[in-house]
N, C-alpha and C positions, 0 to 999 in steps of 0.2 A: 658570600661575595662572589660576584662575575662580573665580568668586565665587556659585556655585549649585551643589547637587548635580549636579542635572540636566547642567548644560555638564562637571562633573568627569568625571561618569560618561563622556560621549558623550567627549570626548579621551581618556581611558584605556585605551575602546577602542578606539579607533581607534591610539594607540601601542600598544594590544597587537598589533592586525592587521602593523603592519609591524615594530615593532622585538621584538618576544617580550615586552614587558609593564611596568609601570610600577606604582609604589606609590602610594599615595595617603593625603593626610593632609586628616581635615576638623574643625572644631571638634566635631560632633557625634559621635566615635568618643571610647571613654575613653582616658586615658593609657595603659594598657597595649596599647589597639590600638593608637593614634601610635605608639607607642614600636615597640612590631615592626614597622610597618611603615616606622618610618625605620633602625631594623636591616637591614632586607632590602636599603635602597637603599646604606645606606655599605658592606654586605659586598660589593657587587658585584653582589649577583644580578641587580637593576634597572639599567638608566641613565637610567631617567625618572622621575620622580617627577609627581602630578599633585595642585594642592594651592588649599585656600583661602588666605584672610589670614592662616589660622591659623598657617601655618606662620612668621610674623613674632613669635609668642608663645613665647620662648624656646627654639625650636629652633637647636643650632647645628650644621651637617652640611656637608660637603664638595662644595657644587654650585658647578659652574663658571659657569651661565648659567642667566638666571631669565628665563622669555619669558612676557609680560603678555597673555592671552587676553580680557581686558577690563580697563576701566580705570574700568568705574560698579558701583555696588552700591547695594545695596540696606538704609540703614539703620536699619529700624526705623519709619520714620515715610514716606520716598519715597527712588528712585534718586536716585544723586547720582555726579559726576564724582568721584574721588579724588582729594585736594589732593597736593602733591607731596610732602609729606613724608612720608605716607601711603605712598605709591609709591617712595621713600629704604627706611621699613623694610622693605618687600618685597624690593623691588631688591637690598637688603644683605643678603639672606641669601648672596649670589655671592663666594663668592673667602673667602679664609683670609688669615692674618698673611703667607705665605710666597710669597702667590700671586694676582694680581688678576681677579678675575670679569665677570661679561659680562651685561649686561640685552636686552631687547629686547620687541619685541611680534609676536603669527603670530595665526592669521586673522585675522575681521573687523576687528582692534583696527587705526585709523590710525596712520601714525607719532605719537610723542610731538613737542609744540613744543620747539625748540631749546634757550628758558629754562628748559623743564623737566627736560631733559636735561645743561642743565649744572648747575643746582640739586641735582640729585642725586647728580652725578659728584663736585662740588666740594664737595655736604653745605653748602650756603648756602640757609638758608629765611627768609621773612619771622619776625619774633619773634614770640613770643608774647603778646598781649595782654592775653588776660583765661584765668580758668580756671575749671572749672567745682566748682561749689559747692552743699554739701546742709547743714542747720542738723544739728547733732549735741545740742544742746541741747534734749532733748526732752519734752512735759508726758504724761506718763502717766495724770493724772486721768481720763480719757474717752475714749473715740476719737475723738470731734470735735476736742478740745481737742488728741492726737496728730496727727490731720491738720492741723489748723492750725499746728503747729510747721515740721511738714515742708514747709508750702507759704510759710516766711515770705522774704523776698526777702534778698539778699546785704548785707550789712553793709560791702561795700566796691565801688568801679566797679572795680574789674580782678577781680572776681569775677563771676560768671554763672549762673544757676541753667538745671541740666538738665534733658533730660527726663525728665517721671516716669518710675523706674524700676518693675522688677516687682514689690518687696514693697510699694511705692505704692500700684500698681493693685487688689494684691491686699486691701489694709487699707481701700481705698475700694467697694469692691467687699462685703466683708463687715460693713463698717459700716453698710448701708444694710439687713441682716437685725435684725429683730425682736430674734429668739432670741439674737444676738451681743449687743445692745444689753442688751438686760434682766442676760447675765447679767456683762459686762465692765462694771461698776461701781465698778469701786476699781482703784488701781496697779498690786496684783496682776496682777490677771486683766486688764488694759489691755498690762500689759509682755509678758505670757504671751501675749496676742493678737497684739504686733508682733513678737515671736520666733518665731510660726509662721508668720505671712507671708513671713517671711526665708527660708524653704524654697524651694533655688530650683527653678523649673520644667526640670528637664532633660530631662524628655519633650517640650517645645514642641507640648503638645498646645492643644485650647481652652481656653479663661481658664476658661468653665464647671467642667470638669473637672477643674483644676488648686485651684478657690477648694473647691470639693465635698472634695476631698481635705483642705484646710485645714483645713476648720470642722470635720470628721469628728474628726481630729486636735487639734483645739481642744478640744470638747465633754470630749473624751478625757482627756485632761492635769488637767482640773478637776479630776477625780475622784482623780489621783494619775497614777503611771505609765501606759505602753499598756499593756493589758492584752496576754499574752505570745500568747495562744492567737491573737487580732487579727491581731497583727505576725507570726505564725509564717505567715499564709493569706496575707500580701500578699505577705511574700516567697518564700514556695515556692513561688508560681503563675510566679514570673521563672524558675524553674530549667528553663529548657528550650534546649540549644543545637541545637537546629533550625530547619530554616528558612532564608533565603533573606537578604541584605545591608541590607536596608530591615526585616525581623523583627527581626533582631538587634540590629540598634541601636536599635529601638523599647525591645528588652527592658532591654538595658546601660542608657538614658536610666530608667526607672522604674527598676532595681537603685541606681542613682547617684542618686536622689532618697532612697530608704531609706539609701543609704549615709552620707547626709547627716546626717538623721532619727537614727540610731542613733550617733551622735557628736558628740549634742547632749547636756549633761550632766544629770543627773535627770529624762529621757526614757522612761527604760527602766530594769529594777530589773536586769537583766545585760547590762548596755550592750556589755560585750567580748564575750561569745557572741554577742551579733547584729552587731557587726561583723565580728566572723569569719565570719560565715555571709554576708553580705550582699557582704566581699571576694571570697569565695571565689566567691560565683554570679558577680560582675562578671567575676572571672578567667576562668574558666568559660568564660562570652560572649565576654569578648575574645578571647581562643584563637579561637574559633569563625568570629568575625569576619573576625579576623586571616586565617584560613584561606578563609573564603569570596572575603574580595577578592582575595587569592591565586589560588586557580580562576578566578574572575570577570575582572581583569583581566592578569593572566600566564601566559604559554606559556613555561616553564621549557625547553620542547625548541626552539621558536625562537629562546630566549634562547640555549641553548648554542649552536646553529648558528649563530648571527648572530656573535657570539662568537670560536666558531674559525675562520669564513671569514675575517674582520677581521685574525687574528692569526695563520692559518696559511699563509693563501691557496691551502691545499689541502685536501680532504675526503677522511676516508678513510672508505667506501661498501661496505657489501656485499648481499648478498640471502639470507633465509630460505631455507629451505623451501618454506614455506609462503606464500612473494611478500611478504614484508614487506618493503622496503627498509629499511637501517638507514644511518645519516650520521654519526658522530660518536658512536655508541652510540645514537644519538636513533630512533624508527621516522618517518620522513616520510610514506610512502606504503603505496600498495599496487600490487604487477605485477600484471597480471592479465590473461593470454593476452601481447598487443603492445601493452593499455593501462595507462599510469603511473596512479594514480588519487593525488593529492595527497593527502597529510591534510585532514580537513574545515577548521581552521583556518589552515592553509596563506592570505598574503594579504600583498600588499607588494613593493616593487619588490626590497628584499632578499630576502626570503624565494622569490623567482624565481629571485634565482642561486644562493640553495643549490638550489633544485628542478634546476635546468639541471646542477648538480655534479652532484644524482643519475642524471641522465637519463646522464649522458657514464657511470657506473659502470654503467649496464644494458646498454649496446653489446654486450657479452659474452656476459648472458646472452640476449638479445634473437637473437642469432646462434644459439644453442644450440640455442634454443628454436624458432625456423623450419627446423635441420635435425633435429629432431624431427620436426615436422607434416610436411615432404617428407617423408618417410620413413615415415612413419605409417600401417597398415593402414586397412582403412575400417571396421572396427569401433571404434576409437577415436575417430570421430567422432558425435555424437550431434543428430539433428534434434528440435529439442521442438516440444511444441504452441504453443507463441507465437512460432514463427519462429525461434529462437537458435539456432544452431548451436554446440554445443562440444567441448572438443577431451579427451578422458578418457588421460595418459599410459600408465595401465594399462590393457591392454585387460581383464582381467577383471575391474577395479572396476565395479559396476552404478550406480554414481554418477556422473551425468551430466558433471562436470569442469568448468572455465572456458568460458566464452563467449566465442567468439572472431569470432562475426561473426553475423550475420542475411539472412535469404530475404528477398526481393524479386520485383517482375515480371520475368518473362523475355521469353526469346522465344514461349515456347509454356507452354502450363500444366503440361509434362511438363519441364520447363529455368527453373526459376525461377532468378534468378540473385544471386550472396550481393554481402554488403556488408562488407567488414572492420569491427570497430570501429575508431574515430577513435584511430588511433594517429601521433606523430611521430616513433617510434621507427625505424620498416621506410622505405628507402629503395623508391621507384615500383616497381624490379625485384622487390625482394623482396615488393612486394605482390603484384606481378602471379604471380609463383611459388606464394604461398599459397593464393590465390584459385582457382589452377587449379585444386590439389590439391583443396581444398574443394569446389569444383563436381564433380569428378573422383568426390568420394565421395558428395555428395550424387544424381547421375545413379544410381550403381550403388545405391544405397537406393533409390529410388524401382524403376528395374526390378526389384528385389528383390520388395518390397511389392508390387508393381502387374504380377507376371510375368506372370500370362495375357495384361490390354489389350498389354502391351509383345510379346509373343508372335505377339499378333492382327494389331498392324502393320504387323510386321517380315518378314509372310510374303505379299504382295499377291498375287505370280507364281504364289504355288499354288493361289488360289480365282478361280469362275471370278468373269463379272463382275458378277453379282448380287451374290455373296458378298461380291466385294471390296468393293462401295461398302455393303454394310450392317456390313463391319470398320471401313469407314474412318470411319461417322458414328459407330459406336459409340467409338470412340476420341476423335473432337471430343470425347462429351458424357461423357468419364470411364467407360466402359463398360455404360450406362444409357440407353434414349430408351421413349419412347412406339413403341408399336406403330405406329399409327395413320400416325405421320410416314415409316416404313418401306414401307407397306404395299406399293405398288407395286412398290419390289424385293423383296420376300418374294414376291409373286406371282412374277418371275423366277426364284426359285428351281429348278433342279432337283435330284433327286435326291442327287446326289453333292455338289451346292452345299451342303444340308443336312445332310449325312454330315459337310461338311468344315467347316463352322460347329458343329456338335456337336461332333465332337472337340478344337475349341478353346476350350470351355466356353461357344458361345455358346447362350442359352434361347431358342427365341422363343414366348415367350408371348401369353397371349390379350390381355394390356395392355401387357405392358411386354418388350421384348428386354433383355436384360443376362446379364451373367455372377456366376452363384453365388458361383464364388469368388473374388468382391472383398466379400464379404457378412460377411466377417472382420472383428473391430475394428479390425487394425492398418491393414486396408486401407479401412476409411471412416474414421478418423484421419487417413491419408495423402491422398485423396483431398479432403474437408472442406478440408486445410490448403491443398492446391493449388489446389482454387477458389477460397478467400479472397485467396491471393495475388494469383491471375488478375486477378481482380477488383477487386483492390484496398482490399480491407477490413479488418477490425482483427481481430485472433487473440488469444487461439485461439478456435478455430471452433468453436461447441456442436453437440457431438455425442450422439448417443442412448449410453444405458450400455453396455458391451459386452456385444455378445451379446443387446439389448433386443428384442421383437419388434415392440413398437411403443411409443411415447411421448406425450403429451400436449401439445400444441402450440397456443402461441396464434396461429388460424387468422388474426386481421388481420394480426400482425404477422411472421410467417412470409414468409422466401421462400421458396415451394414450388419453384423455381426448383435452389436448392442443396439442399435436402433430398431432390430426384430426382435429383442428380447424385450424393452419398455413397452412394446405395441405400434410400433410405425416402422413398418420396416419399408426398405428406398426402392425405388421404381423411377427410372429416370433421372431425374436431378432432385426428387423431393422425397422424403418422408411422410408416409402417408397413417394416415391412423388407421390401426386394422379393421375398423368394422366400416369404414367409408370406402375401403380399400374391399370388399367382399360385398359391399353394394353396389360399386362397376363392377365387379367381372359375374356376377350375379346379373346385371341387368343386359352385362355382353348377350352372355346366353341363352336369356330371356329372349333376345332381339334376334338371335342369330337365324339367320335361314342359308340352307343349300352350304355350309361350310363358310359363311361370311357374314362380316355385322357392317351397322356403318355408325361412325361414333358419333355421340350426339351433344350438344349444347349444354345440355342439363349435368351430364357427365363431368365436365370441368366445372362446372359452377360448384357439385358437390366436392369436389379435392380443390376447388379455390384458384385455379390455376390457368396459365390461357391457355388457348386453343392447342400451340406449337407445343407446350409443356404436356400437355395431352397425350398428342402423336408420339411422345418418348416415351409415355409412361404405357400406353398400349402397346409397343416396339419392347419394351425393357419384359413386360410379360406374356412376349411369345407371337404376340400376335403380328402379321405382315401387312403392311400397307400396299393393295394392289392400284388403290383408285382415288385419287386426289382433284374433283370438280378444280379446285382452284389453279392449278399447273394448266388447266385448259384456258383458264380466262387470260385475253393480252393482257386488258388492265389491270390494276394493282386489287388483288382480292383484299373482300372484308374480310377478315378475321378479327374473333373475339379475341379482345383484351382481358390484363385483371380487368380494366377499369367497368368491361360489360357486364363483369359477372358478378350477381349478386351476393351481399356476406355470405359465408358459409353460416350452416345453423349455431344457436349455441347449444353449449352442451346438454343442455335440460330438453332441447326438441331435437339434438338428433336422433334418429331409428337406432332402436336397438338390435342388435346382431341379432336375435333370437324372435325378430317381426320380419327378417326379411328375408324372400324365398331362397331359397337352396339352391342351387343349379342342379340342369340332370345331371354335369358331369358325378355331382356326391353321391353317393346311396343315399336313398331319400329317407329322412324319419318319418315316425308315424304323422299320421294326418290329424292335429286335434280338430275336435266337432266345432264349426264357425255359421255361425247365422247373419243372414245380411240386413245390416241395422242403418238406420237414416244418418249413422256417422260413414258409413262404409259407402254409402249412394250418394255423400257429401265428398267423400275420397275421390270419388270414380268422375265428378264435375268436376274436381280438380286436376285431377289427370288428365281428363279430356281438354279444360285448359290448357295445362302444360303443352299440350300434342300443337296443341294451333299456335301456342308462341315458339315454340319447336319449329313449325314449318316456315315464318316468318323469317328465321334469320337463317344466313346461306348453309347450304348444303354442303355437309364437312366429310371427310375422308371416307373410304370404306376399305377395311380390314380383312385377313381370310385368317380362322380362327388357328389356334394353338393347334397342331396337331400332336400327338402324343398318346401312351397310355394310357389314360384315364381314357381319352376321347374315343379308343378304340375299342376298350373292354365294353361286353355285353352288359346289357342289365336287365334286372328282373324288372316286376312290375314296378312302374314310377308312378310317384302319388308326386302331386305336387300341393302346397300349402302356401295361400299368399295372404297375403294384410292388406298392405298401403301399393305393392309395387305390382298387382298380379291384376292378372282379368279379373274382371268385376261381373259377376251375374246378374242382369239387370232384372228378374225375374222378380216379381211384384210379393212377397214373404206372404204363407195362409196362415190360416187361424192356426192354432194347434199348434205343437209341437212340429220340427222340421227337424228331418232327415242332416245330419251332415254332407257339407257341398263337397263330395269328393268325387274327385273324375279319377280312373282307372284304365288302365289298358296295358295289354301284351305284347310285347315284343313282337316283330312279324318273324318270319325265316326266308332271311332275304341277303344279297348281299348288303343292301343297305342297315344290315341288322347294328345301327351305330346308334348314340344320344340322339345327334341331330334327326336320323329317321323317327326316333320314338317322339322328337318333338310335336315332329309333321302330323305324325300321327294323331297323337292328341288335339293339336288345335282342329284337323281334318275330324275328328270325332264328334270335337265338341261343338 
């Protein structure tokens, strides 16, 4: 028992959370909602009910114990304590002819005082004194002269006058209008005015809107009946059972107002057609009603389960297919990998032990299902980009499967190590069993993806020791560093040191050492996720699109940090992939004369990027811009857009790091034997192309190269080795056997003794 929606509501549900749900009964619902909803409670489906005073209003139903959640209300004028007789008819709604009932009080309410506990048991209340009383004797001359009736005092002491009621308020209220006055001038039209203030308010809207409705209706009447077309707009606008438990009874409280309205006699010139209409919308609604508080506060499947644990004391449990757990017919949960997932409305200390019945039904398949994953190839295991690990029964579904655990930091960034989900299912053993497995398959994916680094550092004893400490940093850094931080053991190198870091895919270029092929999506995926993990950061890791050459990057917020360790490290505003990124500054060098290059068209097309994104990306690595054709022109220069530059390649035709020449600044490796074939004389037509659409579009900056270190240290003999990017021998191939194409030459002793003299030198040779 409470005495406010608001407190009904808040118990209802909270008896819905533990017991599976409760009916509710309140003055403001119409008879036919009450009525189903105290259907629901005597068939059984309920064991609780949650109810105003109303339910003291003729209800008679079979409840064992009426428990008082307050004991003040609210009447109309201020709270007030409930006298006990008040709390007698409550109380007496407990027990039948055959069978005696139970009172009490649960939360806040304190105990009830003794006298008033036996006052109620034994039905002994103080008497009655006086009663209240309203004059029936009424003058219809005037309204004045009507309210002066109604306010005349009782004609005896053990009579009382009440408070004013609603059709009171309502006839004082429109007696203070002009327009009522002028035309309520005779008995008539005085009696016609007190018969429509008797209209009761069942919306309990404001008094405003309630008196507006009156007088509308008032004015109305004068003239004869409502007019039909009127009455048809008020009430067709109710016909909507949509809507939410607070809509609905808004709508049933105006339908119940017309219902009124239309079973007032010469009201209406078809009074039975609009009460049929006006039944029929209320029915309508209450249905409606009926049914929302239904949903709202009843769990029909915790009801059953509450239910048959009570009365059977055992559950009979099985499991879908598709992980549904079922209890009773009822679905509870969901399996999912080794974790139960409760139904969202699952709540209550009952409703625990059904949970706990289901949990003892999965034991079974919970066993099953961990000598599955033992046993499970490592293709059924699936690593995603936010860390999940799951587990796919089939191995040729391409559907990733349940989630059965997650990556964490490991010991090394090559051993991340997993995490089961939070299951109580798996005894310590049999976690510790899964988990191997899982690691077990997650190791062989990562060698998988990552076979070169994995290759490079599995073989120390074969390189010597230059070699080995430039596998082994390249390995710390994901198979990627600066040149720069190498250099020293790159000077180490010898010969065969070099042979033996080539054949394991290692480049060493003029900025950057790494290996081509981790340049793959799958393996800056893989790589990305392992840094984050290392590291400790949130996934997935943003990575460039597959196969991108380079991306657009916001430069502050960027760690250039990780974006050098997947393979695209930043230069400018973009991320560049490393091996497109060592084909410009490879091609710089190529071009350079006298200490300066000038950059060219083809250059942005291969990084994707315009012209202006260019000049930063040249600027960012070292290079100074002395000479800019366009600063000379008044007019507005052309410069290349994205829109000029064509796709970048895809991944399957771009060059690979290990086709394209070296710069002098690296020590050069050896020279393999190259013969010039009619695809290489098809190369050199195409370049020569290139050059003439090259000279066609405007003539773009010129740069003075990086100076530094590298560019200053001497060097021995330079061989140089090209493919696709190098001078071409046009020299017509002899019969026989040929010589390999290697040009050679010595350093002079000069002060010019730098790369760029030995360039001079060379092309001057050749």
């Amino acid at each position: 028992m409470a005495f406010s929606i608001d407190d009904v509501y808040r118990y209802a549900e909270m008896i819905r959370r533990h017991r599976g749900g409760t009916a509710i009964v309140l003055g403001a619902l119409s008879p036919r909602a009450r009525n189903a909803q105290v259907e629901m409670y005597q068939a059984g489906d309920v064991d609780f009910m949650v109810a105003t005073d109303a339910i003291g209003m003729g209800l008679n139903m079979d409840i064992h114990h009426v428990a008082l959640a307050a004991t003040r209300k609210y009447d109309g004028h201020r709270p007030r304590e409930l006298q006990s007789a008040e709390l007698a008819q409550i109380a007496g709604r407990a027990g039948r002819a055959k069978r005696d009932g139970t009172f009490g009080v649960t939360g806040p309410v304190r105990e009830l005082p003794e006298e008033t506990i036996d006052s109620i048991r034994m039905h002994t209340f103080p008497p009655l004194e006086k009663l209240v009383w309203r004059n029936h004797d009424l003058d219809f001359n005037s309204p004045k002269l009507l309210l002066k009736s109604l306010e005349q005092k009782p004609p005896s002491p053990y009579l009382t006058k009440g408070r004013q009621s609603e059709d009171h308020r309502t006839l004082q209220a429109l007696s203070e209008q002009k327009a009522i006055l002028d035309v309520a001038a005779h008995p008539e039209s005085v009696r016609l005015l007190w018969d429509v203030c008797q209209i009761p308010d069942f919306r309990q809207t404001l008094s405003e809107t309630h008196q507006s409705l009156i007088s509308e209706i008032f004015f109305k009447l004068l003239k004869g009946p409502l007019p039909e077309d009127w009455v048809n707009r008020q009430i067709k606008r109710l016909d909507d059972a949509t809507g939410d438990v607070d809509a609905l009874m808004t709508r049933i409280a105006h339908t119940r107002t017309w219902t009124f309205i239309t079973h007032r006699a010469g009201w209406l010139q078809d009074a039975e057609t609009w009460q049929a209409q006006a039944r029929t919308i209320e029915d309508k609604l209450s249905d409606a009603l009926h049914d929302a508080l239904t949903r709202r506060f009843v769990d029909r499947k915790t009801s059953v389960l509450v239910k048959a644990m009570e009365e059977k004391g055992t559950l009979l449990a099985g499991i879908k297919n598709n992980g549904d757990v079922i209890v009773e017919g009822e679905k509870i949960g969901q399996l999912a990998g080794f974790r139960f997932i409760p139904d969202d409305r699952a709540g209550g200390n009952e409703y625990k032990t059904v949970m706990n019945a289901a949990r003892s039904a999965l034991k079974q398949e919970i066993g099953r299902r961990m000598n599955d994953i033992l046993s499970a190839a490592p293709a059924q295991f699936r690593l995603q980009e936010n860390g999940d690990i799951c587990y796919q029964p089939l191995a040729s579904n391409p559907l990733p499967g349940q989630k059965i655990a997650t990556v964490r930091k490991g010991s090394t960034p090559y051993a991340p190590d997993v995490t089961l989900l939070e299951s109580d299912l798996l005894q310590d053993a049999d976690k510790s069993a899964v988990q191997a497995k899982i690691r077990e398959a997650l190791a062989l994916h990562i060698g998988t993806v990552l076979e070169p680094l994995v290759k490079l550092s599995n073989a120390p004893d074969e390189l010597p020791a230059a070699a080995r400490g430039i596998a082994h940093q390249l390995h710390e850094d994901l198979g990627i560093m600066p040149r720069q931080k190498l250099e020293d053991m790159i000077e180490g190198l010898d010969a065969d040191g070099r042979r033996l870091l080539r054949q394991r895919g290692v480049r060493l270029g003029p900025v950057l050492v790494f290996m081509p092929a981790l340049g793959k999506p799958a393996a800056v995926r893989l790589r990305a996720l392992l840094w984050r993990v290392w590291h400790e950061e949130s996934l997935p890791a943003p990575v460039p699109r597959d196969g991108s050459v380079s991306e657009v990057v916001d430069v502050k917020a960027v760690n250039r940090r990780y974006y050098q360790s997947i393979g695209y490290p930043v230069y400018g505003n973009r991320a560049i992939r490393a091996d497109m990124l060592d084909r410009l500054v490879c091609e710089i060098y190529d071009t350079a004369k006298e200490g300066k290059f000038q950059a060219q068209h083809k250059m942005a097309e291969w990084l994707g990027c315009p012209i202006a994104e260019l000049y930063d990306i040249l600027s960012d690595l070292g290079h100074r811009k002395i000479h800019d054709p366009a600063d000379l022109k008044e007019e507005t220069p052309i410069e290349s857009t994205a829109s000029d530059i064509e796709a970048p390649p895809a991944e399957n035709e771009a060059p690979a790091l290990a086709e394209v020449t070296e710069s002098p600044l690296a020590l050069p490796d050896e020279k393999d034997e190259a013969v010039l074939s009619k695809e290489e004389s098809t190369e050199a037509a195409s370049e020569t192309a290139e050059k003439k659409e090259e000279q066609k579009k405007p003539e773009l900056a010129t740069f003075a190269l990086k100076k530094g270190k590298a560019a200053q240290r001497q060097k021995p003999a330079v061989t140089h080795h090209h493919h696709k990017h190098k001078k071409k021998d046009n020299r017509k191939a002899s019969k026989g056997p040929q010589k390999p194409n290697v040009i050679t030459a010595r350093a002079k002793d000069s002060e010019d003794n730098n790369p760029f003299a030995i360039l001079k030198q060379l092309k001057g040779d050749k």
